[in-house]
C-alpha positions as CSV (number, residue, x, y, z in Angstrom):
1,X,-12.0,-2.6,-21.2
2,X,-12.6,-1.4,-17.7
3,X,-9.8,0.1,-15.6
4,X,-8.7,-2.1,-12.8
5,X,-10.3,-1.1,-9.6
6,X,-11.2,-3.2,-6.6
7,X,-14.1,-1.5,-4.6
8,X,-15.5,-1.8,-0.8
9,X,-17.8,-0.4,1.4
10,X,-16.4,3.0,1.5
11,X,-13.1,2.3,-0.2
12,X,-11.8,2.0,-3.6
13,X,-8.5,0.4,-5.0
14,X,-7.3,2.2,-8.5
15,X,-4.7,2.9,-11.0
16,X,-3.1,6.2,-10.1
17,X,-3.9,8.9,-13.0
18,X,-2.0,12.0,-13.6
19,X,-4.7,14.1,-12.1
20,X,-4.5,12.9,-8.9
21,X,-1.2,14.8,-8.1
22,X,-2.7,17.8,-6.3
23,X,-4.5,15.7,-4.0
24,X,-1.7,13.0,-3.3
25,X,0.2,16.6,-2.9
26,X,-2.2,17.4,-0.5
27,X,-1.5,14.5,2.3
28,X,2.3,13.8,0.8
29,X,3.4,17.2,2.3
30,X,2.1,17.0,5.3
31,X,5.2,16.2,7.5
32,X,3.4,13.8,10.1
33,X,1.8,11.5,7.3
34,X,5.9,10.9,5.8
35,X,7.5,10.9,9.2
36,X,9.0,7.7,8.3
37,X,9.3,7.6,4.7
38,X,12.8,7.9,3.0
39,X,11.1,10.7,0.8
40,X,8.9,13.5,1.7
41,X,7.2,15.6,2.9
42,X,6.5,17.1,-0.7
43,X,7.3,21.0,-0.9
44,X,5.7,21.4,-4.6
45,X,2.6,19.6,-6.6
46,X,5.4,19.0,-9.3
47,X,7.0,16.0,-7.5
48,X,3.7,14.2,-6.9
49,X,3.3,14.7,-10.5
50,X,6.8,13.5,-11.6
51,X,6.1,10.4,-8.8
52,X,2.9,9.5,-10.4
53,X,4.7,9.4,-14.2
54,X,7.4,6.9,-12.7
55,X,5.0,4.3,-12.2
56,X,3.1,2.9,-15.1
57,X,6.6,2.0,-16.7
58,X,7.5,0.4,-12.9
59,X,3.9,-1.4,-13.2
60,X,4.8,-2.6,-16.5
61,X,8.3,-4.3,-15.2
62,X,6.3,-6.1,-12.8
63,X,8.8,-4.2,-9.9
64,X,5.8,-2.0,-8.1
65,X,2.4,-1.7,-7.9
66,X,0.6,1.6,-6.8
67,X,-2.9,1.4,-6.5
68,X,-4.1,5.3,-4.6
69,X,-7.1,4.5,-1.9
70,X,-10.1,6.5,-2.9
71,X,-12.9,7.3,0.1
72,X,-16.3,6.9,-1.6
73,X,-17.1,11.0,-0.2
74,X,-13.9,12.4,-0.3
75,X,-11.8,11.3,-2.4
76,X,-7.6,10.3,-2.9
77,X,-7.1,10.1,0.9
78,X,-4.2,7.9,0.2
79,X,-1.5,4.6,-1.8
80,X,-1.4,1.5,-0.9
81,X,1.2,-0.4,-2.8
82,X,2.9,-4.1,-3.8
83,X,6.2,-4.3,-3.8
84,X,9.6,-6.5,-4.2
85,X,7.3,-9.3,-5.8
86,X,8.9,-12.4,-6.1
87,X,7.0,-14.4,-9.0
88,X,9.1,-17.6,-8.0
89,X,8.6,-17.3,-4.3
90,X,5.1,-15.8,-4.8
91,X,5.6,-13.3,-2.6
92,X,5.6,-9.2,-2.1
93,X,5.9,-6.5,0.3
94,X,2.5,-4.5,0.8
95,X,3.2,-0.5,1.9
96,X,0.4,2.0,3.0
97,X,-0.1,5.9,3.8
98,X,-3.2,7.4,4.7
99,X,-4.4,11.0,5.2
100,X,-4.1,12.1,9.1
101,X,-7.5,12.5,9.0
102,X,-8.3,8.7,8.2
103,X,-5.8,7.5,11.1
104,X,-7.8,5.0,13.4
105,X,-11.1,5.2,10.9
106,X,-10.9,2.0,9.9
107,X,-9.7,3.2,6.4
108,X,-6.1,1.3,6.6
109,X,-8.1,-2.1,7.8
110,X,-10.7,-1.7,4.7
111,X,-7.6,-1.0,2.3
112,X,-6.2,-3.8,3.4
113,X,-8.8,-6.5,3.1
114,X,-8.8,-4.8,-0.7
115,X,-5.0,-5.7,-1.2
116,X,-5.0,-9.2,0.5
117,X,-8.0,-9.7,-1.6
118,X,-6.2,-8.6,-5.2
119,X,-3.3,-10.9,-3.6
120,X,-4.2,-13.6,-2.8
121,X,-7.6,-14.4,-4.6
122,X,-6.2,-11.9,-8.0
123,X,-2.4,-12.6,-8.0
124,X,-1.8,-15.7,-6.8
125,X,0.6,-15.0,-4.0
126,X,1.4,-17.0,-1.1
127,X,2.7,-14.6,1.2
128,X,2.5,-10.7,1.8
129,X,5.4,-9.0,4.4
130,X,5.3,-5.6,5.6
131,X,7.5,-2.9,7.4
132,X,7.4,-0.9,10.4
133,X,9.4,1.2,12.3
134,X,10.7,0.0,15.3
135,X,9.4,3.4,17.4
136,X,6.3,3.7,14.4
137,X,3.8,1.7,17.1
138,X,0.4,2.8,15.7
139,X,1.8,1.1,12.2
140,X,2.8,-2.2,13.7
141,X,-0.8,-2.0,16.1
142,X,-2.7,-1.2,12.5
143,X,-0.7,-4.5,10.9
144,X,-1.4,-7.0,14.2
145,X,-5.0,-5.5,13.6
146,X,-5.5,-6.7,10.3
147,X,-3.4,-10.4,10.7
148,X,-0.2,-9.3,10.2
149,X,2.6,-11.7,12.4
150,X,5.5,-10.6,13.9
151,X,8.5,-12.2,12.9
152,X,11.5,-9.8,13.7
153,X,14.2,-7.0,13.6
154,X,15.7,-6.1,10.6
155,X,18.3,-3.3,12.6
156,X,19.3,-0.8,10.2
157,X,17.6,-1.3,7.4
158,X,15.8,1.7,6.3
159,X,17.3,5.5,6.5
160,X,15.2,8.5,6.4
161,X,17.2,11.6,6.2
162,X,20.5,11.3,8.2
163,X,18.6,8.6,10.9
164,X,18.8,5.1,10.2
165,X,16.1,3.0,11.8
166,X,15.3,-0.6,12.6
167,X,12.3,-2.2,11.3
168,X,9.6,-4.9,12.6
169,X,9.0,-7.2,9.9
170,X,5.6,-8.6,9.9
171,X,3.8,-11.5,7.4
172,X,0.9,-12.8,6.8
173,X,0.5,-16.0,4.7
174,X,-2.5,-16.7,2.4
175,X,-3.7,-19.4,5.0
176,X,-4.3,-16.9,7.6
177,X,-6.0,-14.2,5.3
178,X,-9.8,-14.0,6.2
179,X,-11.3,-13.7,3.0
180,X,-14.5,-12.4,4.4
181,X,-13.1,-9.3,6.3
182,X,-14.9,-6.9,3.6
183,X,-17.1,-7.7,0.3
184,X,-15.3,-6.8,-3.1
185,X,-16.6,-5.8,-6.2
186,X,-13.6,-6.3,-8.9
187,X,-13.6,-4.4,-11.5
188,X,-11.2,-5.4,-14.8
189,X,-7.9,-7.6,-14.7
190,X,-5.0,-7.1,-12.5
191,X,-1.7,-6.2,-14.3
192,X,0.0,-8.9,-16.1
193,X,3.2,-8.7,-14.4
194,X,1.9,-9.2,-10.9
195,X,-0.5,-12.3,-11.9
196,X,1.6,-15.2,-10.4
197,X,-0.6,-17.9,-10.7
């Protein structure tokens, strides 16, 4: 059986593998990419390693869902990822973090279309929510790009070293997802856990 992927134009969706750690090292230590991440930046290949073992078993609980964003030319250039799914509510969080160098490319819109597609169409779910710093305004511009709706504050919600920060918290309901925004090619079956419907 084929590995799950879900393919676009320039973009594929995948199962994170071992060997991806010195790449994902690559972009996770650079300080600007994990600005507003509770972890990070990375200081050796080792954590990336010991991150990517953490995750089948979370995939397999049904808690978190790491797919890394491969460009068709270079390469890992990044994770998006489902999170805090709620089978009953059909619901999840969706997280991403690109390379610098595929800020405003049109990479985070593509990966997107890919996750609402595997969401939505895949899983089953009714509604995906996402995060962003209150001060982080290229991350809520890139959500309001791709359909995201603002719906408020959460005020101290997430800490990143000894700052606490408020969050927007955006949503977009299956109603409002434009299931044309890219063509995908799917490629195997989702994970069992996350299949809602």
């Amino acid at each position: 059986m084929a590995a799950f992927a879900l393919r676009g134009p320039s973009l594929t969706l995948r199962l994170p593998r071992d060997d991806d750690a010195a790449a994902l090292f690559r972009h996770a230590s650079d300080p600007a990419v994990t600005a507003s991440f509770s972890w990070g930046p990375y200081v050796h290949v080792a954590e990336a390693l010991a991150w990517l073992r953490t995750l089948p078993a979370a995939r397999e609980r049904g808690l978190q869902l790491e797919l890394v964003v491969d460009h068709r030319e270079e390469g890992l250039i990044g994770v998006i990822a489902l999170s805090e799914l709620s089978r009953r509510d059909r619901r999840a969080m969706v997280g991403t973090w690109l390379a610098r160098s595929h800020w405003g490319t049109g990479a985070n819109a593509q990966a997107k279309a890919l996750v609402f597609h595997l969401a939505f169409a895949l899983l089953g779910l009714e509604r995906l929510g996402a995060y962003a710093a209150v001060g982080h305004e290229r991350s809520q511009r890139a959500l309001e790009k791709v359909g995201f709706k603002r719906e408020g504050v959460l005020r101290h919600w997430h800490r990143h070293g000894d700052t606490v920060h408020d969050v927007v918290v955006y949503g977009l309901l299956a109603g409002e997802w434009r299931s044309d925004a890219v063509p995908v090619a799917v490629q195997g079956t989702p994970p069992a856990p996350f299949v809602v419907a």
